[in-house]
Legacy VTK file of the C-alpha trace (Angstrom):
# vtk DataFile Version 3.0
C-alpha trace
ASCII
DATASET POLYDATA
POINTS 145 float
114.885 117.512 87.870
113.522 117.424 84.379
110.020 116.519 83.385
110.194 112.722 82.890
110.084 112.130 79.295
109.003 108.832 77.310
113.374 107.426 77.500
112.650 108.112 81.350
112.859 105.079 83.537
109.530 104.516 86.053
109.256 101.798 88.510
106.859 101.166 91.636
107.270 98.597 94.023
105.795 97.475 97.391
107.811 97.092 100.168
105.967 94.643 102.928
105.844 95.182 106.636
105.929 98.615 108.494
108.578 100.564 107.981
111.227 101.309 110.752
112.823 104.690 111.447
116.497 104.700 111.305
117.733 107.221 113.697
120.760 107.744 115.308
123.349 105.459 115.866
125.325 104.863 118.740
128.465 104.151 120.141
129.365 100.741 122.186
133.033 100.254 123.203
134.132 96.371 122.805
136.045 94.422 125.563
138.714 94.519 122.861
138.786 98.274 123.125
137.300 98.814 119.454
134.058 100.895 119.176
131.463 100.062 116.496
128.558 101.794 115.765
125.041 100.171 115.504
121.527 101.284 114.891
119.153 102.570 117.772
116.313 100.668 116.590
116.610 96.892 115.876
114.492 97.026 113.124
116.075 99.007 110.834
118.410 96.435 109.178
115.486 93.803 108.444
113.304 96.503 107.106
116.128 97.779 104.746
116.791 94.017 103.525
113.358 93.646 102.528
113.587 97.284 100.898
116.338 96.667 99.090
115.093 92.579 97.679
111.485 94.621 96.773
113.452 97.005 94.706
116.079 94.595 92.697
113.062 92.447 92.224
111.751 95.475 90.434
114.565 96.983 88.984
116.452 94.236 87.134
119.230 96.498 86.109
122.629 98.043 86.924
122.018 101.121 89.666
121.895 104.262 87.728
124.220 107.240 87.859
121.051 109.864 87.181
119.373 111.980 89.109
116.220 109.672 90.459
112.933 111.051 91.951
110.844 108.845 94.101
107.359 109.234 95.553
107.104 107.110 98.479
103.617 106.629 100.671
104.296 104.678 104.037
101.148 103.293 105.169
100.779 101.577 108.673
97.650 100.152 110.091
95.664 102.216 112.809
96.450 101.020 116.195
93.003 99.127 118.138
92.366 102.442 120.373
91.503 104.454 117.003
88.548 102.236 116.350
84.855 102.134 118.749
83.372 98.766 119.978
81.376 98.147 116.464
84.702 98.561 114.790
83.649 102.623 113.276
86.295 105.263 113.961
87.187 106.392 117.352
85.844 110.642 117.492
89.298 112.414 117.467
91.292 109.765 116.329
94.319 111.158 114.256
94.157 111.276 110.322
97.167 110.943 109.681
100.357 108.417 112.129
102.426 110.625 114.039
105.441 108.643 114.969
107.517 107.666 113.507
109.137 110.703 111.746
108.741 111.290 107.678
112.797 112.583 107.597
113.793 109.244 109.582
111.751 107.297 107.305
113.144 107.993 104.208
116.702 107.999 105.734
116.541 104.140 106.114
114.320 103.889 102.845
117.247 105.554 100.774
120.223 104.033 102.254
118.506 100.514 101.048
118.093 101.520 97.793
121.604 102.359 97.553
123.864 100.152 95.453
120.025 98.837 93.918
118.298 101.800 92.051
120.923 104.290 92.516
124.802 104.226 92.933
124.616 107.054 95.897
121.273 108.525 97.590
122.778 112.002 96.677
121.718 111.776 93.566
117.895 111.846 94.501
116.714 115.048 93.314
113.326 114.937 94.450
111.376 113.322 97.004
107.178 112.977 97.432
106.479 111.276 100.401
103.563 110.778 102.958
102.624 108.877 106.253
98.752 107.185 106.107
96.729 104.423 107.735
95.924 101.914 105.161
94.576 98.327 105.212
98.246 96.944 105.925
101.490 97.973 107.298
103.623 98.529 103.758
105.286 100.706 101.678
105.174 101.560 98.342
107.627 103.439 96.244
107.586 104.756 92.412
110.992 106.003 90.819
111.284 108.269 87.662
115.138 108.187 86.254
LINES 1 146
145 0 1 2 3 4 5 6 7 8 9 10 11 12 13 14 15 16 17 18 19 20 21 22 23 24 25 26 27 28 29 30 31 32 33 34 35 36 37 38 39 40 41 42 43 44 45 46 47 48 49 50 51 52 53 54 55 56 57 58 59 60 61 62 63 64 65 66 67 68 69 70 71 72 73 74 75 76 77 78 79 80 81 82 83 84 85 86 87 88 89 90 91 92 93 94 95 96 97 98 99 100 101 102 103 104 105 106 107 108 109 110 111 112 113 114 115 116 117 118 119 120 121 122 123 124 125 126 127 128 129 130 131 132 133 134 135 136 137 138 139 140 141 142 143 144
């Protein structure tokens, strides 16, 4: 991907709310005999719906046929057991979330902007992204066209 130039399209955005992995999906066979797919975590599809309203809210045009780069930090809130009585960080608490995983992440981050910032998520060229403890659960995304 080129250096962005002054023509270039940027955006950020922040997406509310933790964001939820989307992992694998599985199979369930209907009494009708038909199998559908769904996701293994129930909170994929709400967290992709808010994704996906943050970024046309943003966006305000047609999705683009470029090449897109995005820089993405999730942040999520530090779980009670990282924090002492008087509220100071726990000794060995971790600097950085583990779970869930970066790759599964972006997965359900880039299928939502699909259709919205981009016509297909093949044509991201380039990804930045991180996993932090912030003050709230949220996401927040830049784009470069």
């Amino acid at each position: 991907m080129n250096k962005p130039t002054t023509s270039s399209a940027a955006i950020e955005f922040t997406i509310p709310g933790a964001a939820a992995p989307q992992g694998s999906k599985r199979a369930i066979r209907l009494r009708t005999g038909r199998t559908v797919l769904v996701e293994s975590s129930a909170r994929v599809k709400p967290f992709r719906a808010v994704a996906a309203l943050a970024a046309t809210e943003a966006w305000r045009r047609p999705p683009t046929a470029d090449a897109v780069g995005l820089e993405v930090a999730f942040r999520f809130v530090r779980p009670k057991s990282h924090h002492t009585a008087d509220g100071s960080l726990r000794a060995g608490a971790p600097l950085t979330p583990g779970k869930p995983d970066i790759d599964k992440l972006l997965r359900a981050l880039l299928d939502a902007l699909t259709g919205v910032i981009y016509v297909d998520d093949a044509q991201v060229a380039c990804i930045w992204a991180t996993k932090e403890y912030g003050a709230r659960a949220e996401t927040v995304v830049s784009v470069v066209v």
